[in-house]
N, C-alpha and C positions, 0 to 999 in steps of 0.2 A: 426262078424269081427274076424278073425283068428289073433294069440299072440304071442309073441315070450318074452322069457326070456332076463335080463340084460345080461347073458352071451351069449347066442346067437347074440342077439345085436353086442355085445363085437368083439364077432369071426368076423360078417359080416362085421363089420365098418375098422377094424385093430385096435381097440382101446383097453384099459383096463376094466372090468368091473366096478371097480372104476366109471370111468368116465363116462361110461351110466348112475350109478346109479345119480351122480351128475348132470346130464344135465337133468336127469328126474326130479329132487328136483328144479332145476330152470325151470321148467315148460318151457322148450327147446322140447321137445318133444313130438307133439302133440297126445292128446288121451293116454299117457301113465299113468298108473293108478296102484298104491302101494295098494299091495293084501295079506294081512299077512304081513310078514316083506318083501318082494320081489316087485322087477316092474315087472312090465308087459305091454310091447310097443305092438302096430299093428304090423304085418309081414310087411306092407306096407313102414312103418315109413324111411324115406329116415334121412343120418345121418345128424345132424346139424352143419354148420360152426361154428368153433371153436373161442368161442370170446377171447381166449388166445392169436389169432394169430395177429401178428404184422407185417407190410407193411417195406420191408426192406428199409431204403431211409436214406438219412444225414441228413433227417431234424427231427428224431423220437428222436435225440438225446442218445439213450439208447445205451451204449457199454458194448458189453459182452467180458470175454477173458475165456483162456482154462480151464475148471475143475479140468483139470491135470496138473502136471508137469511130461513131454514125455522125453525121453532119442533122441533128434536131434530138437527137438522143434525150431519152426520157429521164436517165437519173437523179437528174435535181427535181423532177414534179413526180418522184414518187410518193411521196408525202400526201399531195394530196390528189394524186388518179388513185389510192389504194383507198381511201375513204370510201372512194365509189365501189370498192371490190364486194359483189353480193352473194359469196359463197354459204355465208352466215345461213343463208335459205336454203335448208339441202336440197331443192327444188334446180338449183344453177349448180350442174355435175358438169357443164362444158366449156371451152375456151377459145376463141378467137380469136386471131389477130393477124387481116388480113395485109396490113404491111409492117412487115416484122422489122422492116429494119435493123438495127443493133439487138433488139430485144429485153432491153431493160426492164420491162413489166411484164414479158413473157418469163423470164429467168427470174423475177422478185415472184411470179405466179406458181412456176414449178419450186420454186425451193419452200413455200409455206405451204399448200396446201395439196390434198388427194382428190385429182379428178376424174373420171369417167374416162376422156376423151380430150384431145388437144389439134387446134388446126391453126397451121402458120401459114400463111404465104407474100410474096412478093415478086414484083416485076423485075425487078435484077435479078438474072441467071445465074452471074455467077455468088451474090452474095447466096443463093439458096444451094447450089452447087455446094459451097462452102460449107451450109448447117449441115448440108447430107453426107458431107463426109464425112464429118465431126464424129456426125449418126454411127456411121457405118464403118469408117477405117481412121481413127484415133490414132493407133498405131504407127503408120506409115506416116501419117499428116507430120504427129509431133516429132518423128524420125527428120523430114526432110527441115524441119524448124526449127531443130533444134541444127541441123549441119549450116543452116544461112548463119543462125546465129552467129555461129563460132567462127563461121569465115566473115561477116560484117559486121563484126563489133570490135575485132582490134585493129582494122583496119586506121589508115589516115583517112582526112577528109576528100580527096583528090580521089584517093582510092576507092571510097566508100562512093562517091560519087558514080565513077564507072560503074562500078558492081550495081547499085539501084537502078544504072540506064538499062542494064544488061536485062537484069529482071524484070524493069517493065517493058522492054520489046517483047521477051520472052510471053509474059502475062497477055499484052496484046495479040499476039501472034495467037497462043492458044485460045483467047477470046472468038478468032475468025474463024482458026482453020483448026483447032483443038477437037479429039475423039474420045470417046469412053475413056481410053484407054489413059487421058493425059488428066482425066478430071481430078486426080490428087493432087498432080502438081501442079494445077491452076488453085486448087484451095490455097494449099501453100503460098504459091504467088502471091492472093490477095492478102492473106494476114500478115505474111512478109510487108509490101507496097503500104498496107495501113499501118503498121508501126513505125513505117519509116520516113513516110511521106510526109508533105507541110500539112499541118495540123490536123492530119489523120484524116483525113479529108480523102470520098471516094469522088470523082468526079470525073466524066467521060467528055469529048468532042460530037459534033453533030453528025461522024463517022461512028461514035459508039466509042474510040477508044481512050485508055485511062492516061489523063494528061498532066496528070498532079507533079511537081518537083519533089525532090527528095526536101526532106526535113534537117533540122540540126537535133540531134539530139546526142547526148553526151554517151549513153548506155542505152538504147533501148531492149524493153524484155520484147522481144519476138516471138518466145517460145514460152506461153506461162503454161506450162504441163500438169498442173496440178487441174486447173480450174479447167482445161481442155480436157480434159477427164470426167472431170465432175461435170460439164456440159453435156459430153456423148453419154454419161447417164440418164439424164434429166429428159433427152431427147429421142429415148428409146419409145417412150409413147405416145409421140409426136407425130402428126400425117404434116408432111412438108410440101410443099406443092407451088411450084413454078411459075405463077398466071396472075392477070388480074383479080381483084378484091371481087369480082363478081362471081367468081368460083366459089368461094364460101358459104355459097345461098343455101347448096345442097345438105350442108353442115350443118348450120346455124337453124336453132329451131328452138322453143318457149324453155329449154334448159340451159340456154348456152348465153354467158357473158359476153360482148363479142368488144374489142376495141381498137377503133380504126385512128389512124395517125398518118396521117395522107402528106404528101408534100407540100407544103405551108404555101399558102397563098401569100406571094411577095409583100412588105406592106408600106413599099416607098416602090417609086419609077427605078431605084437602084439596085435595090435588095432581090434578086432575080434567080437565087441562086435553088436552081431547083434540077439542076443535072446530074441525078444520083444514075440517071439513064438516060439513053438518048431521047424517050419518050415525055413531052413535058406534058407538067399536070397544070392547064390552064384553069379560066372562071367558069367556062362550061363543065369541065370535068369536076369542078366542085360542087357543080351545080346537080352533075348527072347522081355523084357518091352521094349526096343530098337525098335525091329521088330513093338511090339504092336502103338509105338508111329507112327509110319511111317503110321502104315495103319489109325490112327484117323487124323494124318496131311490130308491124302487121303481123308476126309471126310470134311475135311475144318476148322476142331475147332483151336481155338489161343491153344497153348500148351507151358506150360513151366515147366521144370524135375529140380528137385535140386541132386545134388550128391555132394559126395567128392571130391577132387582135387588131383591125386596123385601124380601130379608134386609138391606136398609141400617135399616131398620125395624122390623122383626120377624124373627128368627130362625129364628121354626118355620114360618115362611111357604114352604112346598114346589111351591108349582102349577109355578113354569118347570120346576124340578127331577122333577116328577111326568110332566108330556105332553112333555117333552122328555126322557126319562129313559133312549131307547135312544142318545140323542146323546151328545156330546160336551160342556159349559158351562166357560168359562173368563170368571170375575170379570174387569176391567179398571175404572182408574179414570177418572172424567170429571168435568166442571165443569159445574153447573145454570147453566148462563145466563141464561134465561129466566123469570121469575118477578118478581111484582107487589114482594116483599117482596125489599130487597138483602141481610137476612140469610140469608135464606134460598137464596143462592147457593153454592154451595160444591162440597168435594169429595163425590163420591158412589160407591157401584158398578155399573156395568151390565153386561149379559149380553152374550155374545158367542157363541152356540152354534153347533154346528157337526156335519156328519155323516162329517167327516174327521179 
């Protein structure tokens, strides 16, 4: 019988080696056999269903929410994007969402209902870096989060300060010059950096790297282990993927709900704030995801796009109105959270469009 190594394994399956080793130790894996300090599986050994995995459905009762807090974050307009939710049609077995950002309707999606198939992506590496660990080494992740914790939360201010500079050198560093090999501890890093940071807030330089100051906060939880649990559940059925929203196309087809939440078109000369990456999402790139929508409507999936509203500002202001203009737009109100200036937090309108 011919062998293959935990790391081989690792590579074939898309898994961690972590996790070979552990499936082998539950005696998950037939004929696999610890030789020295190493396993050693058959070449033959087909990978084993994952009993992490959870059956998405309302009645498992488990509710997960975001890891992060996202600079547009969906939480207050769940209310009404879930009106639009067309599962109700057992005809809509799939799920899109090709900028996941924070994940708020992705995580309200997986904790109600049982789907088919699930596809996330986005252009920040390392926030997807981040999901895939979550995915795949829980473990190790809530391990090193749980140790920042307990060294940066008794600290002083003065203290506390260093240690946050430390870490995001460190974060940056591993952003340039970071290997396989470091990709936990860059997870770590960023949910470390976003619990600590000014207002949670991910934001990079036109070098890429993360330029946010540390935050004041009295206690924060860095390390919530329960619901980082109940996440890498949720996301064991989950294809995650690296890349532009135009990767989805392969995916997205007359079963799949798809919902796109793009980087908001500014809607003052001020409000600019769209450096979740170093790549900005200008008027033409709204105009191209525009195009893109048309041709997945073409294919038949439910679709619904959130933007800004720039009629909060200017009235004769038409562009959503114009390249969305076979669709469907319905106003909705929301709350600016985010913003340097606290008056300038308030109520606002955003878009809510739709091809149903």
């Amino acid at each position: 019988m011919e062998y293959m190594s935990a790391r081989d394994a690792a590579i074939k399956w898309g898994i961690s080696q972590r996790r070979v080793a552990v499936l082998c130790s539950e005696n998950r894996i037939k004929n696999a056999a610890m030789v020295g300090n190493m396993w050693i599986i058959p070449a033959t050994a087909e990978k084993p269903d994952d009993a992490r995995t959870t059956r998405y459905s309302q009645k498992d009762g488990k509710k997960v929410k975001p890891f992060l807090k996202w600079a547009g974050g969906k939480g207050q307009l769940l209310s009404e994007i879930e009106k639009y939710y067309p599962f109700a049609d057992k005809k809509i077995s799939k799920y899109a969402e090709p900028f996941v950002g924070g994940g708020a309707v992705l995580f309200d999606i997986l904790s109600k209902y049982s789907l088919e198939s699930v596809y996330i992506s986005d252009i920040n590496a390392e926030l997807i870096n981040t999901y895939r660990i979550i995915k795949d080494d829980v473990d190790e992740l809530v391990f090193m989060l749980t140790s920042m914790q307990s060294e940066f939360v008794p600290m002083n201010t003065e203290l506390r300060k260093a240690y946050y500079m430390t870490k995001r050198e460190r974060f940056n560093y591993l952003k340039v010059n970071g290997n396989k090999s470091a990709k936990i501890e860059k997870a770590a890093l960023m949910i470390f950096l976003n619990k600590t940071c000014f207002n949670g807030l991910y934001r990079v330089n036109k070098k890429g790297l993360f330029n946010v100051p540390m935050g004041s906060y009295k206690n924060p939880q860095i390390c919530d282990e329960e619901n980082l649990r109940a996440v890498s559940e949720k996301l064991q059925n989950v294809k995650i993927v690296c890349g532009d929203y135009r990767k989805s196309a392969d995916f997205i087809d007359n079963c799949t709900f798809v919902y796109f939440d793009p980087p908001y078109r500014p809607i003052t000369d001020t409000a600019s704030f769209t450096a979740y990456t170093e790549n900005l999402f200008n008027d033409e790139a709204q105009i191209k995801l525009a195009k893109f929508v048309d041709s997945m409507h073409g294919k038949g999936a439910k679709i619904v796009i959130s933007n800004s509203d720039p009629k909060n500002f200017d009235k004769e202001d038409e562009f959503f109105d114009d390249i969305y203009s076979s669709h469907k737009i319905k106003r909705v109100e929301a709350t600016r959270m985010i913003n340097c200036n606290s008056e300038a937090r308030g109520k606002i309108n955003e878009l809510l469009i739709s091809n149903f």
